[in-house]
N, C-alpha and C positions, 0 to 999 in steps of 0.2 A: 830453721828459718833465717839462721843468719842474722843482719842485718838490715832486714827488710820492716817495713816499719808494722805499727799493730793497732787496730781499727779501734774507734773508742765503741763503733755500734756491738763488739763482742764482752764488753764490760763490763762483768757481772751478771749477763745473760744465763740464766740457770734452764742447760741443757742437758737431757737424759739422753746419753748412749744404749741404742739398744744392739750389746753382742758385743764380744771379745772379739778372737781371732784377727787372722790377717788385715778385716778391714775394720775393723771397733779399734785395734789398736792404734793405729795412727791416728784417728779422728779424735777419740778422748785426748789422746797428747798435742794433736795444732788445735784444738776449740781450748784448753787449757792454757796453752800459749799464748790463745788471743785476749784470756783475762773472762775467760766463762768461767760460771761454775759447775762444773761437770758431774755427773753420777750416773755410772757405767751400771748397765743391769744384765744379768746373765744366769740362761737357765741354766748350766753345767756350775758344777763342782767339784768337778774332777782334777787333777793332778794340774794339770796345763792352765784350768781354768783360773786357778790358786795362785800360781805363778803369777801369772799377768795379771790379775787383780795386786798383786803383792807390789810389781814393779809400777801399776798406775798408781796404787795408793803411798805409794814414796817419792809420789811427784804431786802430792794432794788433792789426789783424784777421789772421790767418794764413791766405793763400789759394792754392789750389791748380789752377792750370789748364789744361787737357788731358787729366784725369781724374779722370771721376764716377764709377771703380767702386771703387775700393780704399776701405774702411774707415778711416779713420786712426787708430792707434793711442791707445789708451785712452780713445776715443770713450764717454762717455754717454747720451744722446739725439742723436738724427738729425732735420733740423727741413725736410721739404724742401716743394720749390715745386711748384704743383697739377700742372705739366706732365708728371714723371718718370713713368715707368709704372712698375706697382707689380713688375715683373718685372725689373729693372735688380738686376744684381747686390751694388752695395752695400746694397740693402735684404736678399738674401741674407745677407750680411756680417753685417747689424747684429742680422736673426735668429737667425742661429747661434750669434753672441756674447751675444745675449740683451737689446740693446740696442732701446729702443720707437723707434719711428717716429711724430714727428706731424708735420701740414701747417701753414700758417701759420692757419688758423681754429682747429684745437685751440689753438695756441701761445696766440692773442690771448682766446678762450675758459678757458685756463687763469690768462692774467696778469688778465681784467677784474676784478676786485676784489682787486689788488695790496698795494694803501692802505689796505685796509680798508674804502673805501667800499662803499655797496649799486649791484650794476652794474644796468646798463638792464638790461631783459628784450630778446630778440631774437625777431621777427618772421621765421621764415626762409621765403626762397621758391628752389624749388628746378622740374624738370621740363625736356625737352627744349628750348622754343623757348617764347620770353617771359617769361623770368624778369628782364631789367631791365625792360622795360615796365610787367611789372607792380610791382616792385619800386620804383621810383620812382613809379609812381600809389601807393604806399600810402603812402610818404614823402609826397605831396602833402595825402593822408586827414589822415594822423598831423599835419599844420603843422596843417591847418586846424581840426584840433580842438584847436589852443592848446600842441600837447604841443612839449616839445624833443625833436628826433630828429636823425638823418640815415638817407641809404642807402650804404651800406657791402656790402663782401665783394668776387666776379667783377665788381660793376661800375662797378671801377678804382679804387676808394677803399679801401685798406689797413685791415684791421678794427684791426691793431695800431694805426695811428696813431690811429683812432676811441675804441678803449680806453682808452690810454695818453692821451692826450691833458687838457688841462685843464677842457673840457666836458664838465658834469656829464647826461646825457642820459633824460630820460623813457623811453624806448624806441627801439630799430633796428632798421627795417628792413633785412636781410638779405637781397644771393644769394647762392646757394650752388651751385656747378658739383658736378656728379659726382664731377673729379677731388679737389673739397676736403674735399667728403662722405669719397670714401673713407680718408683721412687726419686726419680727427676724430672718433677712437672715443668721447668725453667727450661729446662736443655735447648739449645738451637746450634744446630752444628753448619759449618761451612756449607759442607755435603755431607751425604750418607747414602751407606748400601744396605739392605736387605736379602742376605743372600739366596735365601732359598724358608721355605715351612714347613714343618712337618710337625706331628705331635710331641709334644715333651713336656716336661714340669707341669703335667696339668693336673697333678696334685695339688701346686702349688697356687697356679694361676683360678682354677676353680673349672674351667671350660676353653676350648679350642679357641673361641673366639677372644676371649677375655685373654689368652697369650700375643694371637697376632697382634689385637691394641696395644699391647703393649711393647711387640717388637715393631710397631709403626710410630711410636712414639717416636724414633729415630728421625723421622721425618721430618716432622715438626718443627717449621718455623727454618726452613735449609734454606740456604739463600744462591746458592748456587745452583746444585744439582742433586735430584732424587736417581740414586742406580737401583735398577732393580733387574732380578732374573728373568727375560725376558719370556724363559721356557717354564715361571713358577706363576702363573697368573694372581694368586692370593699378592705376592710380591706388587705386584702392577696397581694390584686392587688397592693397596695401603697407598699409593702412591697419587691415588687419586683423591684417596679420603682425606690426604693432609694439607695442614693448612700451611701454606710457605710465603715465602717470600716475593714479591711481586718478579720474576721476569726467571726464577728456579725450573731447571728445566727436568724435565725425564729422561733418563738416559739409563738405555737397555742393553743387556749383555747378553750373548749367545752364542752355544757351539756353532750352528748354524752362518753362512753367510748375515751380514747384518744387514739392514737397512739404513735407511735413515736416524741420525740419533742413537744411533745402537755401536758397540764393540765387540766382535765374532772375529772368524776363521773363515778365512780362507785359503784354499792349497799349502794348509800346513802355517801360516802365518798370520797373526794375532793384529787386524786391522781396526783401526779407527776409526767409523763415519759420524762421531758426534761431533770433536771440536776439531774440524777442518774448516775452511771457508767452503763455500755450495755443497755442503754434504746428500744433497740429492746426484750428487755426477761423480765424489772423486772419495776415497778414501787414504788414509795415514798407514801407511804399515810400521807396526808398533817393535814386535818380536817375530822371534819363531817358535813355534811347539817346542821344539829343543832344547827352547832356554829355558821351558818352565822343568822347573824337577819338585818331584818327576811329574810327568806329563800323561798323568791318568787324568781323564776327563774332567772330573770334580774339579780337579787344581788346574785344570788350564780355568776353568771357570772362574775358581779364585782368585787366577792373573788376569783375567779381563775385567773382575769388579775391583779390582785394586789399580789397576790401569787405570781405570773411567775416574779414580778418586782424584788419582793421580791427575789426571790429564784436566780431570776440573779444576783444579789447584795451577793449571799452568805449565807444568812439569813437563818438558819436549823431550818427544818422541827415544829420542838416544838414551835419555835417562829409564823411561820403563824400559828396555833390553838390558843396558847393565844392570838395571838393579834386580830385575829376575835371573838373572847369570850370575848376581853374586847372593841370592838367596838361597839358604840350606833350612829344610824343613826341621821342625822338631822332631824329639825320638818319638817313636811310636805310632807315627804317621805313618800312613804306607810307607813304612822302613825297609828298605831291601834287608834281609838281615844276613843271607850266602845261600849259597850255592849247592845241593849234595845229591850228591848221584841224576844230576839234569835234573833236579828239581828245585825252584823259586822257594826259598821262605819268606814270607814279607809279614810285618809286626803291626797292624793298625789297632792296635789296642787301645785307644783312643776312639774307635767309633764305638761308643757306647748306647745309641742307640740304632733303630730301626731306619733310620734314612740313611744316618752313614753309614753303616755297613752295605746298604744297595748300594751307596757309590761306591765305594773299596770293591766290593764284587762285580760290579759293572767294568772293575778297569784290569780285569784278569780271564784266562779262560785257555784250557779247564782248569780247576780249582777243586782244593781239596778244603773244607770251609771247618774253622775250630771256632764255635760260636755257644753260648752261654753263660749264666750269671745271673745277675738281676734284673727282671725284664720291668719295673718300674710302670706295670700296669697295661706295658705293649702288646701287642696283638703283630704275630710275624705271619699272617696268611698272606699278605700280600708280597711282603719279603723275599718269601719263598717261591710264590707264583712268578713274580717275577723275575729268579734268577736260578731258577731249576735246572734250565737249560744249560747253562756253567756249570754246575757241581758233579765232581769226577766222587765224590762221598764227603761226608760231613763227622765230624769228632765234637760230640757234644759234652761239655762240664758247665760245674756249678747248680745253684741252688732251683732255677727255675727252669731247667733246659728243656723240663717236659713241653712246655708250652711249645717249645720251636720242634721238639720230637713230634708233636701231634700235629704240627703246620706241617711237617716234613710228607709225614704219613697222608695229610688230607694232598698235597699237592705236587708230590715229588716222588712217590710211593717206590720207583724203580731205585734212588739214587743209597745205595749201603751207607745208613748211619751207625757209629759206633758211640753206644749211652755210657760214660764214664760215670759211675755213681761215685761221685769222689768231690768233694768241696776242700779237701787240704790243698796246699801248694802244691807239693809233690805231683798233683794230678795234671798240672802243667806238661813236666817230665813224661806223663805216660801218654798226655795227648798228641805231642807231638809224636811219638814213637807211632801210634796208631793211624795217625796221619801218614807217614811214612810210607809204612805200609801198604796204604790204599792209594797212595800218589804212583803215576807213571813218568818218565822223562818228559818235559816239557809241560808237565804240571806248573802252579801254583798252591803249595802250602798258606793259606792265608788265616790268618789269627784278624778277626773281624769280630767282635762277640754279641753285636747289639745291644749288648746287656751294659748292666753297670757289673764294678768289679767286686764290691765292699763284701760279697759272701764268703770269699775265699782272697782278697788280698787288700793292702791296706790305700791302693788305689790305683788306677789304669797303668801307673807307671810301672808300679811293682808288677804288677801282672806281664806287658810288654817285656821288664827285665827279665821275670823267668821261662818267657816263651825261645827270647834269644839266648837264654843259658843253656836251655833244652837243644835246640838247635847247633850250638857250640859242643853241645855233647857228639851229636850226633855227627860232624863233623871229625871230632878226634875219636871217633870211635867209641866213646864210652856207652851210648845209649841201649 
């Protein structure tokens, strides 16, 4: 924190951290800094857990390992990590004592103007699948119209370090996961998008509905502009439910020609009819498809809702084009990965569930589809119904592949699926060889799995990695 000064309302404030990891840590270390007294509680005890309980407790942090439910006595606030579900007993605890609950976005949302300073405004992007892609194209927007920024929040960049930090910042772009949503009842952002809904974590959220409130929470109190998917109507619906800022407008994004208020396509070119002057007659031409990489559907989508954030923010026109021209997606996105025998391999090992992989497959054809893992309670009937038509055969691994075998069978019944019964790594290696196989020239090889990866690796990236290793084999021949 530097030199930045330190609040006397944190002074002796006795706050229970709930969870280690990537976002427990930092938070017990700035509420410590501020002159709290901290006591970290975590249900693991494992190797990793030990550690960082070791390095908090030699900065005289109080930590408690083996268990996340008991309340600790004379607790004041409860600060926990996006992963806890909201049904864990110590958040009972902290309700019946009357004690609030925030996540590390309220935390860092409450401390941004610490000092006194005027903080950045926050750009928030929220929605099932595409919220770093797009997220980082609008950090690229915001560089290249001159501004200081970063992208901060779920992807992987600490909003506390962001805030607290010595960097004085023009604006942030923001993600915002479900889980963090529902743990920032304060949050008011500039603007914010909604990308798209589809089912997820409803493990954790309890019910469908009880997720979208919570990615509508995004909304909430926007004083600019509500973006939402023009072609996801749920998206629309959040957008009427919330409660904003008097004169916040809506503002629609779409493949489609746009209307009024809205950002689409036209003849290959990514126009503006929200913030023009008489946007009933004239439109902005922003980009062209070209600029977006790649330019499969979903992501031109991503560039129109990071466009609208942008363009709410002020940001002209020249700036959205270069800064989608100088954006480079992450690995594992629809990654091209090369080229063999006139056949496409591309790596989106990161659609881990059930909607992104329709997008990933919607933007290929014909396709040869490597999908399976952890289906996290999904249901692929509709999956399959709608992109059966694409699939030139299917190579299925991991622990739950039956379910998408029997989606295949009920709706796809002509298209040769090949059952790897193999959950090691290595089964990577043989899937893509079998994929191979069943590809013709002017195929697409596509690693899309809907699934989660943890049955068989120790996370989407490692899985990604070994599908491109496989592929690199088969390239130098060794496969």
């Amino acid at each position: 924190m530097g030199s930045r000064q330190v609040s006397t309302t944190w002074q002796g404030k006795r706050v229970t951290v709930a969870g280690l990891g990537v976002s427990g840590m930092p938070v017990a270390r700035v509420l410590n800094g501020l002159g709290a007294v901290v006591t970290a509680v975590n249900e693991g005890t494992d190797e990793r857990s030990r550690s960082q309980a070791a390095e908090l407790e030699a900065q005289g942090i109080t930590v408690r390992l083996g268990d996340g439910d008991t309340l600790p006595e004379g607790t004041e606030l409860v600060v926990t990590t996006p992963g806890w579900r909201p049904d864990k007993p110590l958040f009972a605890a902290a309700a019946e004592a009357g004690v609030p609950v925030w996540g590390d976005v309220e935390l860092a949302w409450r401390l941004r103007d610490l000092d006194g300073r005027t903080p950045a405004p926050w750009l928030a992007v929220t929605g099932t699948n595409g919220k770093t892609t797009t997220t980082r194209m609008l950090a690229s927007i915001l560089e290249a119209a001159g501004l200081r920024t970063a992208a901060a929040g779920n992807i992987g960049v600490s909003l506390l370090d962001v805030v607290l930090g010595e960097t004085e910042y023009d604006v942030l772009a923001v993600e915002l996961s479900s889980y963090q949503l529902h743990w920032a009842p304060s949050l008011r952002a500039h603007s914010a998008a909604v990308l798209n809904l589809a089912p997820d974590h409803l493990d954790w959220h309890g019910s469908m509905e009880a997720y979208a409130a919570d990615k509508g929470r995004a909304y909430e109190g926007n004083t600019v502009a509500c973006v939402y998917n023009a072609e996801d109507k749920a998206t629309e619906h959040l957008v009427r439910e919330a409660d904003v800022e008097e004169g916040c407008r809506a503002i629609g994004f779409t493949l489609a020609t746009p209307g009024p208020s809205q950002l689409g396509v036209v003849d290959g070119i990514l126009v503006d009819r929200a913030f023009v002057q008489n946007r009933q007659k004239n439109a902005q031409e922003l980009a062209e498809v070209a600029d977006v990489n790649p330019p499969a559907p979903h992501n031109i989508a991503n560039a129109l809702a990071a466009a609208a954030l942008a363009r709410a923010f002020g940001v002209e026109p020249k700036a959205v084009r270069d800064g989608l021209r100088a954006f480079r997606p992450d690995a594992h996105r629809i990654e091209h990965v090369a080229d063999v025998a006139e056949v496409a391999y591309v790596d989106d090992s990161k659609a881990t569930n059930t909607h992104a992989a329709e997008a990933s497959l919607a933007a290929y054809d014909p396709i040869v589809w490597i999908a399976g893992g952890l289906a996290k309670g999904a249901s692929f009937d509709e999956l399959v119904q709608r992109s059966a038509k694409r699939l030139r055969g299917v190579v299925l691994i991991g622990a739950e592949r039956h379910l998408i075998a029997e989606a295949l069978a009920r709706h796809a019944p002509e298209v040769p699926v090949v059952d790897l019964d193999r959950t090691d790594t290595g089964a990577m290696s043989a899937a893509v060889r079998e994929a191979a196989g069943l590809a013709r020239p002017g195929d697409t090889v596509l690693l899309a799995p809907a699934c989660a990866s943890m049955d068989m690796f120790a996370n989407y990236n490692k899985r990604g990695e070994a599908f491109a290793e496989a592929v690199r084999d088969l390239t130098a021949g060794r496969a």
